[in-house]
FIKOLZA-1660 file (N, C-alpha, C; in steps of 0.1 Angstrom, whole numbers, plus 5000, padded with zeros to 4 digits):
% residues 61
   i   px   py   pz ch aa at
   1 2129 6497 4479  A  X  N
   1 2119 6499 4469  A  X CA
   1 2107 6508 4475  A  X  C
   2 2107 6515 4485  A  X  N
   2 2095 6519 4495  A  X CA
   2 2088 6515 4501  A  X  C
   3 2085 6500 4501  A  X  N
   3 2074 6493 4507  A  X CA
   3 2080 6488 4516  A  X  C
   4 2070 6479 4528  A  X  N
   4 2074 6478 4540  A  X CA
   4 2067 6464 4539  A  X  C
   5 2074 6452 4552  A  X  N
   5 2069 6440 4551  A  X CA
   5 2068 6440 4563  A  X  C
   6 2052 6430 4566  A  X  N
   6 2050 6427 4575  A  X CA
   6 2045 6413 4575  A  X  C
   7 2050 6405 4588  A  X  N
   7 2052 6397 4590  A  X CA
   7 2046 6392 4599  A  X  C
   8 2031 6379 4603  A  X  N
   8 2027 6376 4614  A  X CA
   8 2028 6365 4614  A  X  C
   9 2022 6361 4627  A  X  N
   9 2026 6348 4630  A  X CA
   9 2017 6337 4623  A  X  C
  10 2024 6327 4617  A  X  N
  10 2017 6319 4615  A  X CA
  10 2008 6318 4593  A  X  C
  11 2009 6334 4592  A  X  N
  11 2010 6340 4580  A  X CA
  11 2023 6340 4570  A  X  C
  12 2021 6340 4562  A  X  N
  12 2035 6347 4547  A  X CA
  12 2032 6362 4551  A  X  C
  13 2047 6365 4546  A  X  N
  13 2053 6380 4548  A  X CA
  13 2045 6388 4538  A  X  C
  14 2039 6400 4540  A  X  N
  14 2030 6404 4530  A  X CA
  14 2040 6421 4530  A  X  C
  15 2035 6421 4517  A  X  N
  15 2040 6439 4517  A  X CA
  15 2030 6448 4515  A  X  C
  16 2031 6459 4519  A  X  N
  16 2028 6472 4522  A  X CA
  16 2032 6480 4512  A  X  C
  17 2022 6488 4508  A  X  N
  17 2025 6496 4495  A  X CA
  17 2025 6514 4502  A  X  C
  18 2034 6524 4499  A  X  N
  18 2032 6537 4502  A  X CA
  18 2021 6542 4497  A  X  C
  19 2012 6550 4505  A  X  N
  19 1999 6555 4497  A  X CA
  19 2004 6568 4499  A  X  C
  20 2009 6578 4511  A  X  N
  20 2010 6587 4515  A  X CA
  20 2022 6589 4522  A  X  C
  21 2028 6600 4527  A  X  N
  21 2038 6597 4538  A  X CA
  21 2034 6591 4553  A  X  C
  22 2043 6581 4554  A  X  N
  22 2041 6574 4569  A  X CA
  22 2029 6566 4566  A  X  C
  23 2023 6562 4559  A  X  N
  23 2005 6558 4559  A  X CA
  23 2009 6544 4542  A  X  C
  24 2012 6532 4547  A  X  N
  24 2014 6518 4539  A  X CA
  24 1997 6515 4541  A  X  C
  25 1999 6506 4525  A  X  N
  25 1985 6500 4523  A  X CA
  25 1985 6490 4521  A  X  C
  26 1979 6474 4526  A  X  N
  26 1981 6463 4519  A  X CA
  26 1970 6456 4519  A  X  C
  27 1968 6444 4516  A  X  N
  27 1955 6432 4519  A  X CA
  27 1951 6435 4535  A  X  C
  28 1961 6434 4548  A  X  N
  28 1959 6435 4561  A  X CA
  28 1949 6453 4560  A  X  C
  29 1952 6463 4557  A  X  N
  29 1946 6473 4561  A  X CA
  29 1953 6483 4554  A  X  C
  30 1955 6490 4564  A  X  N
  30 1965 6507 4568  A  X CA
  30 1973 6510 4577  A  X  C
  31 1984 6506 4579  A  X  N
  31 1995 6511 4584  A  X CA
  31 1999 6524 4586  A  X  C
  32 1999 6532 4597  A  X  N
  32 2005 6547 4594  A  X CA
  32 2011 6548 4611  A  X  C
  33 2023 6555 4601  A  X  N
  33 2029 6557 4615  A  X CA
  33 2032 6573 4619  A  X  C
  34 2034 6574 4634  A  X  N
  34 2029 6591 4640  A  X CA
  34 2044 6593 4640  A  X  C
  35 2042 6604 4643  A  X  N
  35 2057 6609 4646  A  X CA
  35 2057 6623 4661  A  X  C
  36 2071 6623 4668  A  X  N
  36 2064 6631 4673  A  X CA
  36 2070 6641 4674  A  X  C
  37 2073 6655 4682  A  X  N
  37 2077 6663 4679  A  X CA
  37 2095 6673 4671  A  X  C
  38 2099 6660 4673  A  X  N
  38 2114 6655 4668  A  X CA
  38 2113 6649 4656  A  X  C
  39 2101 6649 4648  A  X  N
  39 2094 6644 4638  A  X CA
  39 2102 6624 4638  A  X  C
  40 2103 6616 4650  A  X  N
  40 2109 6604 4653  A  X CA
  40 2095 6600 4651  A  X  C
  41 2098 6587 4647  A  X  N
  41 2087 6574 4646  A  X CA
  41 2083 6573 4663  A  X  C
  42 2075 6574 4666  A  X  N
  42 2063 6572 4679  A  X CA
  42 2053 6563 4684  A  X  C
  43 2050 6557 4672  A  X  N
  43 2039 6547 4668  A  X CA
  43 2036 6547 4657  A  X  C
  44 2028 6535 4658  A  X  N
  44 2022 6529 4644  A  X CA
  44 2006 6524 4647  A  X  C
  45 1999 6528 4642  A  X  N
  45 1983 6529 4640  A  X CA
  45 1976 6516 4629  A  X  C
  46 1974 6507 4634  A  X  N
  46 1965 6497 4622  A  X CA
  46 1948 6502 4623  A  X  C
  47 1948 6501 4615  A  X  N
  47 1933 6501 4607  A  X CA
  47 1932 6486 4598  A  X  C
  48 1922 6472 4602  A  X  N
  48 1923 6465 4593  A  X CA
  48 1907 6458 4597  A  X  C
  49 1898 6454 4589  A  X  N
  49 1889 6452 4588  A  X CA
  49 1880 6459 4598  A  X  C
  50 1878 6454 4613  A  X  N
  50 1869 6459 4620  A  X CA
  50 1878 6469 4630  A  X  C
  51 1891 6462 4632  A  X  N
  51 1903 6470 4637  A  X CA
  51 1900 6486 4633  A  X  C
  52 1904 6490 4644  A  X  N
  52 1901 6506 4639  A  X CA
  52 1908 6512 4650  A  X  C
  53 1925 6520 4645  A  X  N
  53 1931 6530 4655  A  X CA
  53 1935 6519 4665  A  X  C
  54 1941 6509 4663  A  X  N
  54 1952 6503 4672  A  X CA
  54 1962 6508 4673  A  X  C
  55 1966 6510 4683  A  X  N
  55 1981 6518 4686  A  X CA
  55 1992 6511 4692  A  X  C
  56 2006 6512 4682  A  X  N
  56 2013 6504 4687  A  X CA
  56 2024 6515 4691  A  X  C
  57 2023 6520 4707  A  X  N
  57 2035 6529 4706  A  X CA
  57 2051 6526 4711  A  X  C
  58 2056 6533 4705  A  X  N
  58 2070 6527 4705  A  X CA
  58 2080 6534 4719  A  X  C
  59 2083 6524 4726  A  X  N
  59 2088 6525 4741  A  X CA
  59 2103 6524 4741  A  X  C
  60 2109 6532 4750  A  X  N
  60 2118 6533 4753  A  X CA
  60 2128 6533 4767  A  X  C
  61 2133 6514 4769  A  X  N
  61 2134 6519 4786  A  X CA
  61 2148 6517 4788  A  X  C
% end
């Protein structure tokens, strides 16, 4: 359906609505995820109340 669920601890599973490409919006914040030159998912960026530009980058070992 395009939306994305996120899941924390302790919380109900909330969804994520598409605003833009890569960039979900829900009650938590803004979701957007980078990509990088292989246009691959790289990270994911929260923005949620005072949160601002958390980076969650995606590792590979």
């Amino acid at each position: 359906d395009g939306n994305l669920s996120l899941t924390r601890l302790k919380k109900k599973a909330e969804t994520l609505r598409p605003a833009v490409r890569d960039v979900f919006t829900g009650d938590i914040g803004t979701v957007r995820f980078t990509r990088d030159s292989r246009q691959r998912v790289s990270a994911l960026v929260l923005n949620a109340g005072r949160i601002r530009n958390f980076r969650f980058e995606k590792r590979v070992d």
